[in-house]
C-alpha angles and dihedrals in degrees: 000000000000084000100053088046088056092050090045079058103044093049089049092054089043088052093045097039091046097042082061088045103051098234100118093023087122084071124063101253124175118252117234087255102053086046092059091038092064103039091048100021092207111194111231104228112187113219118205113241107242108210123197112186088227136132121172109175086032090235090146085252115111109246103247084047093059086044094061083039083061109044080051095057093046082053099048086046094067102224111213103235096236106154110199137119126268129202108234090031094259121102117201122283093260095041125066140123120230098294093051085081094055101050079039093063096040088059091059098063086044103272132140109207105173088052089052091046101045094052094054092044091049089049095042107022084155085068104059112061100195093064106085110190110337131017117254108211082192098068117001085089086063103055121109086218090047089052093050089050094049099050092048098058095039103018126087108227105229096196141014095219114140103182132032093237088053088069093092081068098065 
């Protein structure tokens, strides 16, 4: 059984790997794509590009567009997860939790967004559930409830989908 599946395996690779190579383009032989297309039928759904005039840190790159830059650099850098506190609010480059990645790519258009959070919060603490007493300006940009209360007050919702199955309805 195990045998059969590797040689499955094998003709499948040969299939794939020739019909980039050219060498069975003469049969009619299925692309990567369409493979994976028929094994997972993934609806295309076309978002809409939502463009801001903005620069902040005047880099020539929009400013949505260096938050996603960025998002995708703090990706690419493979952050260990370590969750801890840091004095100061910042953990080390190669250290950082979930909403590291967001302030991270805010950064990266030009945006603080632990300054921006820690003044609101300082000015509406009743507004942020997850402070308890007095505000920490060490830890309270980095929590996943914090975050939820700050976009909504200052964020534009771009979409009212729920779920991400809901996405074929916009």
């Amino acid at each position: 059984m195990l045998r059969k599946f590797f040689i499955m395996v094998l003709l499948l690779f040969i299939i794939i790997a020739g019909s980039y190579l050219g060498f069975v383009s003469k049969w009619r032989v299925a692309t990567p794509q369409s493979l994976i297309d028929s094994v997972l039928p993934i609806k295309r759904v076309h978002i809409e590009k939502v463009i801001i005039n903005s620069d902040k840190d005047n880099d020539g790159i929009l400013d949505l567009d260096d938050i996603v830059e960025g998002a995708r650099l703090e990706v690419a850098n493979k952050t260990r997860y370590k969750d801890a506190y840091y004095v100061g609010g910042y953990p080390p480059d190669d250290e950082g939790v979930c909403t590291d990645v967001i302030w991270r790519a805010f950064k990266n258009a030009g945006y603080d967004l632990k300054a921006m959070m820690d003044a609101d919060i300082k000015a509406n603490t009743k507004l942020y559930p997850r402070i308890t007493g007095a505000p920490d300006p060490h830890i309270d940009f980095r929590r996943v409830p914090n975050h939820l209360v700050f976009f909504k007050r200052f964020g534009t919702e771009l979409t009212n989908v729920i779920d991400a199955s809901d996405i074929e309805n916009l």
